[in-house]
N, CA, C and O atoms as a GROMACS GRO file, in nm:
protein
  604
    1UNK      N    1   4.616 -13.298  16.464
    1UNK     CA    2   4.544 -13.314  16.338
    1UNK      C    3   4.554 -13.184  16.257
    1UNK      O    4   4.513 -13.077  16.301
    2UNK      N    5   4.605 -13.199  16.149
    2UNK     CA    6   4.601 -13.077  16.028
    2UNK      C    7   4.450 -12.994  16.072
    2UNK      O    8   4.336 -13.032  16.099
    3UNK      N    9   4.533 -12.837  16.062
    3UNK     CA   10   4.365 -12.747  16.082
    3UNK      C   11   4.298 -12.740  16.152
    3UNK      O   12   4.198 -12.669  16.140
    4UNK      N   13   4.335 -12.847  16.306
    4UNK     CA   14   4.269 -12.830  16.391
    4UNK      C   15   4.333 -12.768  16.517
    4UNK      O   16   4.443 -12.798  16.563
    5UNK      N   17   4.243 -12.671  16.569
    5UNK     CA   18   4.322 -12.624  16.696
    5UNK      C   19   4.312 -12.695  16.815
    5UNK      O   20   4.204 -12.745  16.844
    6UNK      N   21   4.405 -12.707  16.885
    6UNK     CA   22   4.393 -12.795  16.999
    6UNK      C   23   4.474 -12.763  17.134
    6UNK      O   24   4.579 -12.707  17.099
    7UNK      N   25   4.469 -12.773  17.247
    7UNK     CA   26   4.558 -12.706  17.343
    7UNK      C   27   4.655 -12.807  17.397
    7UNK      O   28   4.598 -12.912  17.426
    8UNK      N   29   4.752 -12.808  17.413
    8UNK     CA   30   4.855 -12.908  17.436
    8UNK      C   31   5.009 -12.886  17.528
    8UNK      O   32   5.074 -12.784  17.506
    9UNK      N   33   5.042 -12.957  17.597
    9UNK     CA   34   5.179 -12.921  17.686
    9UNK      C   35   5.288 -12.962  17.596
    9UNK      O   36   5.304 -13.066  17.534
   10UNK      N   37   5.384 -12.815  17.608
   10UNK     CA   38   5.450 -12.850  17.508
   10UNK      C   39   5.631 -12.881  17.653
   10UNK      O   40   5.662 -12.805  17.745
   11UNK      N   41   5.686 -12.980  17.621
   11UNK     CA   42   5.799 -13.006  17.721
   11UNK      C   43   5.907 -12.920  17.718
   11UNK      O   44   5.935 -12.873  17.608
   12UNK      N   45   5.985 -12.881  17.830
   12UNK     CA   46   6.153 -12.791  17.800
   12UNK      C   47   6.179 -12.857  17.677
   12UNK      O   48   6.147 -12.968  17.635
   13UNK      N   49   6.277 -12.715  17.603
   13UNK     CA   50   6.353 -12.787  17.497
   13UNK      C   51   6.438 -12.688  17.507
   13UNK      O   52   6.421 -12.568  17.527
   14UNK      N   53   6.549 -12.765  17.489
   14UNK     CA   54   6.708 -12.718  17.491
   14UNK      C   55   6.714 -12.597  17.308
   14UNK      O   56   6.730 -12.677  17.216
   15UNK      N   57   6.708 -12.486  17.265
   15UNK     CA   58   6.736 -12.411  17.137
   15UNK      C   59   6.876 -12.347  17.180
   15UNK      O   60   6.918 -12.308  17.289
   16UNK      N   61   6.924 -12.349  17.070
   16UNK     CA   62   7.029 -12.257  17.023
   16UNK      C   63   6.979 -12.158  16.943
   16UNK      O   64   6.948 -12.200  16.831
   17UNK      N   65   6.960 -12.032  16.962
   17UNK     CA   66   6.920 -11.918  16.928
   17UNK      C   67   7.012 -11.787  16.861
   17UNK      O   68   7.130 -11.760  16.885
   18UNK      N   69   6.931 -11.729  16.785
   18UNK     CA   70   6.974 -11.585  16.715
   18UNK      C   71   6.856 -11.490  16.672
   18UNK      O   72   6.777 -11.497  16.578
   19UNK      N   73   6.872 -11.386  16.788
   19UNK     CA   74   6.746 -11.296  16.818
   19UNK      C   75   6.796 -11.186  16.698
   19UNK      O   76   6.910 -11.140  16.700
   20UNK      N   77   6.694 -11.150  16.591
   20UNK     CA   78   6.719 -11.098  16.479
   20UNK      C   79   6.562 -10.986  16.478
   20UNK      O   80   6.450 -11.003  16.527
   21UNK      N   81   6.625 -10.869  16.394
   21UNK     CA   82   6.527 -10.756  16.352
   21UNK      C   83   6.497 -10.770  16.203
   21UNK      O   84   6.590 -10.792  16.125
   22UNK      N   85   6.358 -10.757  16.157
   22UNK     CA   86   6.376 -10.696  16.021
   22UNK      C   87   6.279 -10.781  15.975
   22UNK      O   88   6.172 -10.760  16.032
   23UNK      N   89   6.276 -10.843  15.918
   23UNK     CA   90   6.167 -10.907  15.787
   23UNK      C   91   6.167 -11.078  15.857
   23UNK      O   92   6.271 -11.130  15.897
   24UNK      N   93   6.060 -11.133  15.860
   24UNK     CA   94   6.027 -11.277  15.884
   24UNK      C   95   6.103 -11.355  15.779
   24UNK      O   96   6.150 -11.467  15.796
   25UNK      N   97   6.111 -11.284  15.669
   25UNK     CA   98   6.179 -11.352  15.539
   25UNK      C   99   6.333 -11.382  15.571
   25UNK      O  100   6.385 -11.482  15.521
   26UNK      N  101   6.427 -11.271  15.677
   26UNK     CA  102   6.510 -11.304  15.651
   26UNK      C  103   6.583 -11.418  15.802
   26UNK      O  104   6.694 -11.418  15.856
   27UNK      N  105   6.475 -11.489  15.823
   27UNK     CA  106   6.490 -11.588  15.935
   27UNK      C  107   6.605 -11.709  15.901
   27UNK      O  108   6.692 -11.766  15.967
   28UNK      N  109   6.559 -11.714  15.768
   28UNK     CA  110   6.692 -11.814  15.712
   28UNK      C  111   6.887 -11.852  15.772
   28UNK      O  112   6.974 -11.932  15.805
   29UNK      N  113   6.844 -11.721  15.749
   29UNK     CA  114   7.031 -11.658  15.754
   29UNK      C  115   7.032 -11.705  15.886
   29UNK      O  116   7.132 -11.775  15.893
   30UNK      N  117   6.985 -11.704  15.976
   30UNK     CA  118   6.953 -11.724  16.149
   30UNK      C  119   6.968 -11.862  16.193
   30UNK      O  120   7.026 -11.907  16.292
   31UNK      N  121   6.882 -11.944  16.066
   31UNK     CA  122   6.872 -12.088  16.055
   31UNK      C  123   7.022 -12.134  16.011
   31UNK      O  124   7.097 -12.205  16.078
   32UNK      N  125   7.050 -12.075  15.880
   32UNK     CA  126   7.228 -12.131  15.866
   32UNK      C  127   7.307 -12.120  15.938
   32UNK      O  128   7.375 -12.217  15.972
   33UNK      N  129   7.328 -11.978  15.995
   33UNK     CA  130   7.448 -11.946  16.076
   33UNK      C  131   7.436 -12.092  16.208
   33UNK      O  132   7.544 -12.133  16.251
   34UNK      N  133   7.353 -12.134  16.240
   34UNK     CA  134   7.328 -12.203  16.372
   34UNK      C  135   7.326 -12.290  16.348
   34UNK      O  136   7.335 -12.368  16.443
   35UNK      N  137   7.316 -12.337  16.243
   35UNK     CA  138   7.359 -12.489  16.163
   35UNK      C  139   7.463 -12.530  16.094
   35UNK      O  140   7.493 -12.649  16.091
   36UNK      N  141   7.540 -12.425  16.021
   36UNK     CA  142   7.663 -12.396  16.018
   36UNK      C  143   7.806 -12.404  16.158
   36UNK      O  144   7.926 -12.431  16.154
   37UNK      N  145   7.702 -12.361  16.277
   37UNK     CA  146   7.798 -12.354  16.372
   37UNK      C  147   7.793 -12.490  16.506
   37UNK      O  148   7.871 -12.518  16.596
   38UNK      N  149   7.665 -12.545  16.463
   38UNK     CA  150   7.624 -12.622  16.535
   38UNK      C  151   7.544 -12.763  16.505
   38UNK      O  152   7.473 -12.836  16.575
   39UNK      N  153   7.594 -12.766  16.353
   39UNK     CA  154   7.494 -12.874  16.258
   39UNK      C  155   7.478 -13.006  16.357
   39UNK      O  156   7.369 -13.055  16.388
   40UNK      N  157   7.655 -13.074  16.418
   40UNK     CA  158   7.576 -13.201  16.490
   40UNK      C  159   7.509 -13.247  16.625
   40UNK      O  160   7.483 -13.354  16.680
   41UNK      N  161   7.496 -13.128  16.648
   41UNK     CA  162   7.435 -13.144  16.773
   41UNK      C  163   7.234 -13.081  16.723
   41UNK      O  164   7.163 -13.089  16.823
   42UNK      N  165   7.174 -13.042  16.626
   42UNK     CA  166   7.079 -12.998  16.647
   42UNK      C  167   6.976 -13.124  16.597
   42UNK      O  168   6.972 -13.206  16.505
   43UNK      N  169   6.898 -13.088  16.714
   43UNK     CA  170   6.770 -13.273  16.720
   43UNK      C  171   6.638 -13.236  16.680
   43UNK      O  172   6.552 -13.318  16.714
   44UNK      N  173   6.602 -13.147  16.624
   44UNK     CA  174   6.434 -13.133  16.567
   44UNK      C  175   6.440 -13.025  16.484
   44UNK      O  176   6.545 -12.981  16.437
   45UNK      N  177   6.331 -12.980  16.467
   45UNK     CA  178   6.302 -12.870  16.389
   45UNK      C  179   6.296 -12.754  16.404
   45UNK      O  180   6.253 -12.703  16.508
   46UNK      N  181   6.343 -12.676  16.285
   46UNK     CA  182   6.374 -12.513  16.296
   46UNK      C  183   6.230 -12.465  16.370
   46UNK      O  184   6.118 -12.509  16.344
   47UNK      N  185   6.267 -12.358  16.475
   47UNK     CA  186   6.156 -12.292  16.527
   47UNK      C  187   6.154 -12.108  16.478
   47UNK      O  188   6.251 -12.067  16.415
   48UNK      N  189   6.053 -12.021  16.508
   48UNK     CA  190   6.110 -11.929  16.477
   48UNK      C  191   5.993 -11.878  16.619
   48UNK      O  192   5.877 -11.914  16.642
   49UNK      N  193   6.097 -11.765  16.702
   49UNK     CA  194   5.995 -11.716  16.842
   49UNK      C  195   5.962 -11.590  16.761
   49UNK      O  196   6.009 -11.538  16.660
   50UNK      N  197   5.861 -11.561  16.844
   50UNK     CA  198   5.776 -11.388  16.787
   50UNK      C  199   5.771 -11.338  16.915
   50UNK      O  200   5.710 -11.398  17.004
   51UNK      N  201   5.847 -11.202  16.938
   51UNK     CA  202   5.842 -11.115  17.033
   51UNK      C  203   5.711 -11.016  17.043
   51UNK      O  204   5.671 -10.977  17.152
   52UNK      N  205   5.661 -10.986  16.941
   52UNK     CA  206   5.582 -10.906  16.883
   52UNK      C  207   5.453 -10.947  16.927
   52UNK      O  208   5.416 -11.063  16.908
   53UNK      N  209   5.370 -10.852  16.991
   53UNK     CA  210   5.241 -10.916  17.050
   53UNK      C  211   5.140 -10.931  16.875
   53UNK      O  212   5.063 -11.023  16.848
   54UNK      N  213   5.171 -10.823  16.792
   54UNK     CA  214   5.128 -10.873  16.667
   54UNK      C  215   5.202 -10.854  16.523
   54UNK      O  216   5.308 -10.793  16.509
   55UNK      N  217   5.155 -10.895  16.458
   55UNK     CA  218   5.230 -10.908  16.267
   55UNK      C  219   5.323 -10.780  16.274
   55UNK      O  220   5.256 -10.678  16.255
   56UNK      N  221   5.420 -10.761  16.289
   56UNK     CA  222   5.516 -10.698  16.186
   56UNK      C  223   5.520 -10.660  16.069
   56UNK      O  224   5.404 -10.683  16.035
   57UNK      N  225   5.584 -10.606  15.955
   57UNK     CA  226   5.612 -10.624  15.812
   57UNK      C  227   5.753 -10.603  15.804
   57UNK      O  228   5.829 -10.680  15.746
   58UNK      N  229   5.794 -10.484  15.871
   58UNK     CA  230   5.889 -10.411  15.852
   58UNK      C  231   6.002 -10.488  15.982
   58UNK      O  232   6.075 -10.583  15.952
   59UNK      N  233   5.999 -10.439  16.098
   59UNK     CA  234   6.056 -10.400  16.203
   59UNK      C  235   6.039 -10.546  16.277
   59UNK      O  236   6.025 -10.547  16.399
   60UNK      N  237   6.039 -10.656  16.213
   60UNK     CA  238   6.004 -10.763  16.375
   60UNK      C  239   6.079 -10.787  16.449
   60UNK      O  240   6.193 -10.753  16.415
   61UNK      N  241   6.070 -10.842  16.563
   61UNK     CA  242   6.154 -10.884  16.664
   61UNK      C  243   6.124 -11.024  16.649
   61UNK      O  244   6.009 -11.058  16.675
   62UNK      N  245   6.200 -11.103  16.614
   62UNK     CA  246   6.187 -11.229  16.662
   62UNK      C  247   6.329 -11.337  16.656
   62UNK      O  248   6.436 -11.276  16.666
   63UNK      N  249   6.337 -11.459  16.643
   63UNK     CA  250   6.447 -11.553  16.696
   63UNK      C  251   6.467 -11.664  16.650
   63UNK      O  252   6.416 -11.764  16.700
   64UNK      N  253   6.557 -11.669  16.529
   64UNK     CA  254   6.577 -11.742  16.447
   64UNK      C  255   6.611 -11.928  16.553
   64UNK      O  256   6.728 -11.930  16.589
   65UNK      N  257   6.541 -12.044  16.592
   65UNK     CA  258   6.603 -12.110  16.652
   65UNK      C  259   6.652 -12.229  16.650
   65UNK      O  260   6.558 -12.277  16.587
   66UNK      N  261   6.730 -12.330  16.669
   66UNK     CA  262   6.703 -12.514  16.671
   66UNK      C  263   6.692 -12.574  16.800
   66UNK      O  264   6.737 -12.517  16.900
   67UNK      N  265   6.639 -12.675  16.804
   67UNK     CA  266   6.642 -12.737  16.919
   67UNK      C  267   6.806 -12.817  16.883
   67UNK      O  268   6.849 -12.846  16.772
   68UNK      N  269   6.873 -12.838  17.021
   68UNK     CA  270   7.033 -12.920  17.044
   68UNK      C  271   6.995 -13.019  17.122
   68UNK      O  272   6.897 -13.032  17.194
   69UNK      N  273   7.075 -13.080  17.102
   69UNK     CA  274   7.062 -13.230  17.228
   69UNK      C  275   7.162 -13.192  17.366
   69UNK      O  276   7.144 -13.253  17.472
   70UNK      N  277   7.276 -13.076  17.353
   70UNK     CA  278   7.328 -13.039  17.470
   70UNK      C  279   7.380 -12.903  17.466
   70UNK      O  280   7.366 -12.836  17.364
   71UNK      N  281   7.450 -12.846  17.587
   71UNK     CA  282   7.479 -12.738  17.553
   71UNK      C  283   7.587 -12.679  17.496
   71UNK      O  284   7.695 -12.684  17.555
   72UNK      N  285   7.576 -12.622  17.383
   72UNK     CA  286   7.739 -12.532  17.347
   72UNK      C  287   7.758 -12.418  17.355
   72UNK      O  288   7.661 -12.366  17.411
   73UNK      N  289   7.847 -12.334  17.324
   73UNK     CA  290   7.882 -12.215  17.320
   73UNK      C  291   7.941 -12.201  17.234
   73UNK      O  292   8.057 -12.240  17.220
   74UNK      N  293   7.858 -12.129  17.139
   74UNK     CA  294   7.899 -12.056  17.006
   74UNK      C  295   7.885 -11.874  16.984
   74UNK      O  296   7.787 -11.811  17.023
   75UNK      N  297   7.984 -11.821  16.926
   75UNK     CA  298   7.991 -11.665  16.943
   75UNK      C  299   7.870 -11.632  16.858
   75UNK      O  300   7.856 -11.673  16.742
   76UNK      N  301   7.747 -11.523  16.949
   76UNK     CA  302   7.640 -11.467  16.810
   76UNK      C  303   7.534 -11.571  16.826
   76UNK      O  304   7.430 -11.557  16.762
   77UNK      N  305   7.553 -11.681  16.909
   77UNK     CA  306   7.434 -11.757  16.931
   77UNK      C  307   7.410 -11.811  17.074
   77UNK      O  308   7.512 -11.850  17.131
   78UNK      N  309   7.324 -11.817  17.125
   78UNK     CA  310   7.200 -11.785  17.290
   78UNK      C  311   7.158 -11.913  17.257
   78UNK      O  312   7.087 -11.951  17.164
   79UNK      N  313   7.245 -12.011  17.399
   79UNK     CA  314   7.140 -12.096  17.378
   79UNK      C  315   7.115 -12.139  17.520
   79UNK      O  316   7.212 -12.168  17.590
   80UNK      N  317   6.965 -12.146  17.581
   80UNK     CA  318   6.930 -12.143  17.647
   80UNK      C  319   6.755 -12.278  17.648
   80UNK      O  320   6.690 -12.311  17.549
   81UNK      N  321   6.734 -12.313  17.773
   81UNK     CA  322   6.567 -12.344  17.760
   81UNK      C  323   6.501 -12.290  17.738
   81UNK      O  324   6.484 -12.175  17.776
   82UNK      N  325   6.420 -12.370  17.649
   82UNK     CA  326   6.285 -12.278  17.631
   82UNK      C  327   6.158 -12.356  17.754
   82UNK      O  328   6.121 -12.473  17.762
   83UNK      N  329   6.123 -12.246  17.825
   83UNK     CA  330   6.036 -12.339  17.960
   83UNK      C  331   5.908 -12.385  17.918
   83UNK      O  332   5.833 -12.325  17.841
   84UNK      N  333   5.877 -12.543  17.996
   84UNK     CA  334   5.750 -12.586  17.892
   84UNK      C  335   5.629 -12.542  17.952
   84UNK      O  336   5.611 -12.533  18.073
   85UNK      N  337   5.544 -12.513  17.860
   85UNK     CA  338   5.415 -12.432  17.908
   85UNK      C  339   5.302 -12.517  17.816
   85UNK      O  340   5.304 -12.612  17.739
   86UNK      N  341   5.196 -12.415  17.875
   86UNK     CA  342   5.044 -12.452  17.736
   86UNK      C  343   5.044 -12.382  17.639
   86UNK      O  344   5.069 -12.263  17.624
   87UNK      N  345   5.009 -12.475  17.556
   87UNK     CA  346   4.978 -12.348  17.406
   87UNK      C  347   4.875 -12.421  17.362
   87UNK      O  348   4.844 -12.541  17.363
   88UNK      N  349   4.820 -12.307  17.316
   88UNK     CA  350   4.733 -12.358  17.166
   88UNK      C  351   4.785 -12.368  17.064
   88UNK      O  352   4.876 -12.288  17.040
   89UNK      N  353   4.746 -12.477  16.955
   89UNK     CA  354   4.849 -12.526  16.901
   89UNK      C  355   4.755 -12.526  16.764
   89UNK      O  356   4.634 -12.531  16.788
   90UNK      N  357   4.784 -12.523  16.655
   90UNK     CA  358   4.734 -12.555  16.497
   90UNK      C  359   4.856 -12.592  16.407
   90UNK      O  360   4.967 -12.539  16.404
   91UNK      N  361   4.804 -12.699  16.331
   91UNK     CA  362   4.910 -12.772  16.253
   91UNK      C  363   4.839 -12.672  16.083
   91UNK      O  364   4.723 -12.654  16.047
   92UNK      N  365   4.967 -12.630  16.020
   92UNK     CA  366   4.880 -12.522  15.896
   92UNK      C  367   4.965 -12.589  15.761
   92UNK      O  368   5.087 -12.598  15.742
   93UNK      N  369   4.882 -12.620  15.701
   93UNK     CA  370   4.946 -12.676  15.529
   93UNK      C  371   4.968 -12.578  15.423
   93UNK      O  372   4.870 -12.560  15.350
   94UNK      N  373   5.037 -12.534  15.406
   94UNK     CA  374   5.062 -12.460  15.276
   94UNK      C  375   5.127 -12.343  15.312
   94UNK      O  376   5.159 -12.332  15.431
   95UNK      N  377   5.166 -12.211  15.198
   95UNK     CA  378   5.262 -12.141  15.191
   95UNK      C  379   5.249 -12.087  15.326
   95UNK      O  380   5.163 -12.118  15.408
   96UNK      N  381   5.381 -11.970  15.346
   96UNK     CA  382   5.381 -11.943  15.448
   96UNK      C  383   5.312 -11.794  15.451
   96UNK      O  384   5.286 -11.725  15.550
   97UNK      N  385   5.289 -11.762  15.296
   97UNK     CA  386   5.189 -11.650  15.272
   97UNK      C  387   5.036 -11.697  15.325
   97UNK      O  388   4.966 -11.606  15.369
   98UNK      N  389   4.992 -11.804  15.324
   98UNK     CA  390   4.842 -11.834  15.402
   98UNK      C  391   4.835 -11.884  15.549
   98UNK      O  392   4.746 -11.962  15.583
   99UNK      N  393   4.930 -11.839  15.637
   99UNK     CA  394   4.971 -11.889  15.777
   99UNK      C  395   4.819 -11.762  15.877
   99UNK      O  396   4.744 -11.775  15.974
  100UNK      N  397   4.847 -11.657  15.776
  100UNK     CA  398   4.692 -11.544  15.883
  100UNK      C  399   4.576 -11.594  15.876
  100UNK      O  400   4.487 -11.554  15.951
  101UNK      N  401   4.560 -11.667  15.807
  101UNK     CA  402   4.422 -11.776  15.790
  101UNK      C  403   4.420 -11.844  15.967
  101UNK      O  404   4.342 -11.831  16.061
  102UNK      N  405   4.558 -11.926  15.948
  102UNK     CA  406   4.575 -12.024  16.076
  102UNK      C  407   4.570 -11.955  16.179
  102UNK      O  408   4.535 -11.995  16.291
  103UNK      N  409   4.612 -11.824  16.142
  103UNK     CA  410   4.657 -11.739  16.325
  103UNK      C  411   4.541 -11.689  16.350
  103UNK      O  412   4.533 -11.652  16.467
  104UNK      N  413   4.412 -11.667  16.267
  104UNK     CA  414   4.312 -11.632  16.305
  104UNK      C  415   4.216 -11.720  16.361
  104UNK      O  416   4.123 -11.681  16.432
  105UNK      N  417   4.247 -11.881  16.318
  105UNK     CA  418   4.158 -11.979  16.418
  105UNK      C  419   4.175 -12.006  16.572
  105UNK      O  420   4.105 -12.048  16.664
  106UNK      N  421   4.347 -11.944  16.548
  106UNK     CA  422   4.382 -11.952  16.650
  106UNK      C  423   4.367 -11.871  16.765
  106UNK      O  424   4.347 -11.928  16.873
  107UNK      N  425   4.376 -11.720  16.759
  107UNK     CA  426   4.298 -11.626  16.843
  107UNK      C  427   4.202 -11.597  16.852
  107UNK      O  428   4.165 -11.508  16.929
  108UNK      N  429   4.119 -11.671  16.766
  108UNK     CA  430   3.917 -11.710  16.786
  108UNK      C  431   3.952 -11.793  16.945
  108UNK      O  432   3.956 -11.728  17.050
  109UNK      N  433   3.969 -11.905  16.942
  109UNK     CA  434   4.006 -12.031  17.008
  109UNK      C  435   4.036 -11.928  17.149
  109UNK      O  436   3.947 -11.920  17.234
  110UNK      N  437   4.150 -11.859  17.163
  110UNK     CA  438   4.224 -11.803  17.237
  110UNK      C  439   4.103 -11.627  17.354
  110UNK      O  440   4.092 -11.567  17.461
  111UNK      N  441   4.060 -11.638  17.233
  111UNK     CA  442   3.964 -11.541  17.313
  111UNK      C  443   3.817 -11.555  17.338
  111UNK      O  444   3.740 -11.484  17.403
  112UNK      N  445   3.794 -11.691  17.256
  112UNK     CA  446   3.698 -11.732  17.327
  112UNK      C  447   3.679 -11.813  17.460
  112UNK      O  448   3.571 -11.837  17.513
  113UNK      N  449   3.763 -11.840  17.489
  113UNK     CA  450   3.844 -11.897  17.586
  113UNK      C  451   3.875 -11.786  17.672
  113UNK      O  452   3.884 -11.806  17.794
  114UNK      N  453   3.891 -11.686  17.630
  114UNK     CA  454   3.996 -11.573  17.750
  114UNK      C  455   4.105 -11.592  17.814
  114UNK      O  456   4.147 -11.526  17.910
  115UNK      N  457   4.157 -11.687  17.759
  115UNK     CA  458   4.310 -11.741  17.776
  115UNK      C  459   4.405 -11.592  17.768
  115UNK      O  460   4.352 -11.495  17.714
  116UNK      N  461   4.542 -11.581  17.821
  116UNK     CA  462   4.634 -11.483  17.837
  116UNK      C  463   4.772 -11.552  17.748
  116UNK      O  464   4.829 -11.659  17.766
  117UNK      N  465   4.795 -11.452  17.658
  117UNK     CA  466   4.902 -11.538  17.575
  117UNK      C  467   5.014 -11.467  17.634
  117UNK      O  468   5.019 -11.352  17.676
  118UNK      N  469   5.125 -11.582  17.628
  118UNK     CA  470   5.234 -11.504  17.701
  118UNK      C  471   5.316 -11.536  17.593
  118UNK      O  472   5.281 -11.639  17.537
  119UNK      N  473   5.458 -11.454  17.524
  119UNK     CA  474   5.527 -11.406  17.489
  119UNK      C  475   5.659 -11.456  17.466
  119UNK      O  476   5.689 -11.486  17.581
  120UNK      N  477   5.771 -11.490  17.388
  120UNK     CA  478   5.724 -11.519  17.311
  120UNK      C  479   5.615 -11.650  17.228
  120UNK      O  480   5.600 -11.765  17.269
  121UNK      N  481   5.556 -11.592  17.110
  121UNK     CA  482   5.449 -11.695  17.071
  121UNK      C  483   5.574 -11.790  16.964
  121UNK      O  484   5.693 -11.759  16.959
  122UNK      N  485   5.515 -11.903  16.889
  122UNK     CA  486   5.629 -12.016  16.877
  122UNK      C  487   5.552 -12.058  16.667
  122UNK      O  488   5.442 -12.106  16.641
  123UNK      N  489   5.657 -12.018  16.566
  123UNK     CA  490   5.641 -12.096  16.507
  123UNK      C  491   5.752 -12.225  16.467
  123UNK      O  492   5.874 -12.208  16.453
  124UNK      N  493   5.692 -12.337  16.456
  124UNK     CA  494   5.754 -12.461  16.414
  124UNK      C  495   5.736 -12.540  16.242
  124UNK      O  496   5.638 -12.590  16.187
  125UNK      N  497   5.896 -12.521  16.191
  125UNK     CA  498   5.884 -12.551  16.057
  125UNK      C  499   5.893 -12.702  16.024
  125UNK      O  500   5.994 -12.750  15.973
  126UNK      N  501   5.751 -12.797  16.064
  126UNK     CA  502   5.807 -12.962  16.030
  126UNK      C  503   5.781 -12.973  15.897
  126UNK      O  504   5.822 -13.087  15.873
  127UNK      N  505   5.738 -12.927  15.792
  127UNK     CA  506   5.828 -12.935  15.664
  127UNK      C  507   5.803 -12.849  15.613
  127UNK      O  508   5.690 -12.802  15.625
  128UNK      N  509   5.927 -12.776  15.511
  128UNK     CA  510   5.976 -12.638  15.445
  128UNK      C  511   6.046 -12.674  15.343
  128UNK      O  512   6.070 -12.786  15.297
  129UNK      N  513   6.087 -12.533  15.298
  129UNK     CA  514   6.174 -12.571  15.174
  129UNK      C  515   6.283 -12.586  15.257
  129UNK      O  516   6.321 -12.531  15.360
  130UNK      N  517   6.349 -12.726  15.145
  130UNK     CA  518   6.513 -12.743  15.178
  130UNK      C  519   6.566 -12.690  15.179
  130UNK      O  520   6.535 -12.571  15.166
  131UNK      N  521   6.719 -12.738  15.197
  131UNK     CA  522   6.826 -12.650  15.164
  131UNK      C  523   6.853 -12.642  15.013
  131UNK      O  524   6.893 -12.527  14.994
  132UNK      N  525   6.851 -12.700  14.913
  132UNK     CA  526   6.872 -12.700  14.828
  132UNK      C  527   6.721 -12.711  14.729
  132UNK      O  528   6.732 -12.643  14.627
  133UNK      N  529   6.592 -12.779  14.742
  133UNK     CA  530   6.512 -12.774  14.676
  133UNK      C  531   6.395 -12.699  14.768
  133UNK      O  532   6.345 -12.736  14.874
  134UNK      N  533   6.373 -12.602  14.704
  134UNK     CA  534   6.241 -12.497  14.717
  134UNK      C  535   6.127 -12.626  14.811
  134UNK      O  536   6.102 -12.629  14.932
  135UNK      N  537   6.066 -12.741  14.677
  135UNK     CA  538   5.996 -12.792  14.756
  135UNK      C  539   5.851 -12.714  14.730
  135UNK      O  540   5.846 -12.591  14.717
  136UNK      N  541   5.754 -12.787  14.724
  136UNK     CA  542   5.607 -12.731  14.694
  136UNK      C  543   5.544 -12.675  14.776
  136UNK      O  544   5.474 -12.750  14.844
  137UNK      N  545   5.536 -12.544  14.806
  137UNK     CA  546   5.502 -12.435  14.907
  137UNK      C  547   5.350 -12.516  14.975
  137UNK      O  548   5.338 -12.544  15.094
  138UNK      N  549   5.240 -12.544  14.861
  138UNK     CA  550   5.147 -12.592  14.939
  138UNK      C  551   5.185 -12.718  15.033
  138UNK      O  552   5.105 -12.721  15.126
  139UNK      N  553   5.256 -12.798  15.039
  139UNK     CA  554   5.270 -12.905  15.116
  139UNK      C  555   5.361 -12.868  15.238
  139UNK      O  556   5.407 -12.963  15.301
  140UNK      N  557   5.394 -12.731  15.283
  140UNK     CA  558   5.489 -12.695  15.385
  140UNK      C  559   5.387 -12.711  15.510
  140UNK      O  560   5.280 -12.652  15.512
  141UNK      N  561   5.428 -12.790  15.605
  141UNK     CA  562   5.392 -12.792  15.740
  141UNK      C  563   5.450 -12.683  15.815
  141UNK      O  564   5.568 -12.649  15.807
  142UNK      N  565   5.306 -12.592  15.934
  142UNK     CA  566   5.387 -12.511  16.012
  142UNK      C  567   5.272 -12.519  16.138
  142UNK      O  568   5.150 -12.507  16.136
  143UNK      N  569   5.385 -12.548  16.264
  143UNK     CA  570   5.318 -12.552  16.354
  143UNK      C  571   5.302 -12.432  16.443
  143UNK      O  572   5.397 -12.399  16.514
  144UNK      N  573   5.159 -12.342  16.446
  144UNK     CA  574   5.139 -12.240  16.520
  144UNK      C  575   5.136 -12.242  16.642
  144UNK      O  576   5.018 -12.250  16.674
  145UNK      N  577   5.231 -12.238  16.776
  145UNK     CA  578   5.255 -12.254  16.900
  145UNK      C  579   5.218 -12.120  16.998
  145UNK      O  580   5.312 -12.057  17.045
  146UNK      N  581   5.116 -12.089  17.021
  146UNK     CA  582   5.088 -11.977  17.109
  146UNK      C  583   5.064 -11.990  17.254
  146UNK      O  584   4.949 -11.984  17.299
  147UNK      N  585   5.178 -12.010  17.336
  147UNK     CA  586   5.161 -12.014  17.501
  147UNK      C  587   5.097 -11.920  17.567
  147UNK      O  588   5.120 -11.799  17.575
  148UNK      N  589   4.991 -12.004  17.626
  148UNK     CA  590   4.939 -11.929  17.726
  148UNK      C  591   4.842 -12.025  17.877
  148UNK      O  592   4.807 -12.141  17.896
  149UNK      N  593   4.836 -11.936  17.928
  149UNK     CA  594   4.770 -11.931  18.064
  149UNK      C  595   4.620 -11.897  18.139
  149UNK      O  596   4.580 -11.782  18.118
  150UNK      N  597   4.552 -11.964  18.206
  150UNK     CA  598   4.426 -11.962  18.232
  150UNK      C  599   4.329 -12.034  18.204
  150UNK      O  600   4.212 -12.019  18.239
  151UNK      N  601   4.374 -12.115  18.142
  151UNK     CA  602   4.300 -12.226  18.048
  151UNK      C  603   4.244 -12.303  18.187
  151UNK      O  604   4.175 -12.404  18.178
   0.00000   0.00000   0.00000
């Protein structure tokens, strides 16, 4: 349910990956190259992993990804399982400038709980701007995926 946090098993999923430095903004390029190299094989939605135990601006570590239906080998792209675990989970509506709103219900949830988040944490883009049309920032779906343990 939109806005609500909830804890949930999330299953293996097969990504094709590109572990990238620098700005959250420039996750895109991460998204083409891997769709460019791998367009018919990819079966869900762009993910993006966070290495970073918190926000970045400058310097992030994180992993541009898609889920595939099998495995390939492409030069510059890692693709491997992602192993299925628990997360706490929040579904967030609008730009991706109001996502610290969501991440903060979410580590309320998470430490009131005393849950242990393990690494990387998971965002999921089920709707964004296109490829070609921008698309109305408030209506972008993003699913906040934070695995963890102890629950």
């Amino acid at each position: 349910t939109l806005g609500e946090v909830q804890l949930k098993t999330l299953e293996p999923l097969l990504v094709a990956g590109i572990r990238m430095q620098g700005r959250y903004s420039e996750c895109g390029k991460g998204f083409g190259r891997i769709a460019r190299s791998l367009g018919r094989y990819i079966c869900g939605k762009p993910l993006l992993l966070h290495y970073d135990s918190e926000y970045r601006e400058e310097d992030a570590d994180f992993e541009a990804c898609m889920p595939i239906r099998e495995h390939k080998e492409v030069d510059g792209v890692f693709v491997r399982e992602l192993p299925g675990v628990q997360c706490v989970s929040l579904v967030h509506k609008g730009p991706y400038q109001q996502l610290g709103r969501s991440y903060a219900k979410v580590f309320e949830f998470i430490n009131e709980r005393k849950l242990k988040i393990i690494l990387p944490t998971r965002e999921v883009y089920l709707k964004g701007p296109g490829m070609i049309f921008k698309g109305n920032p408030s209506n972008y779906l993003t699913e906040i995926q934070i695995p963890v343990e102890g629950s």
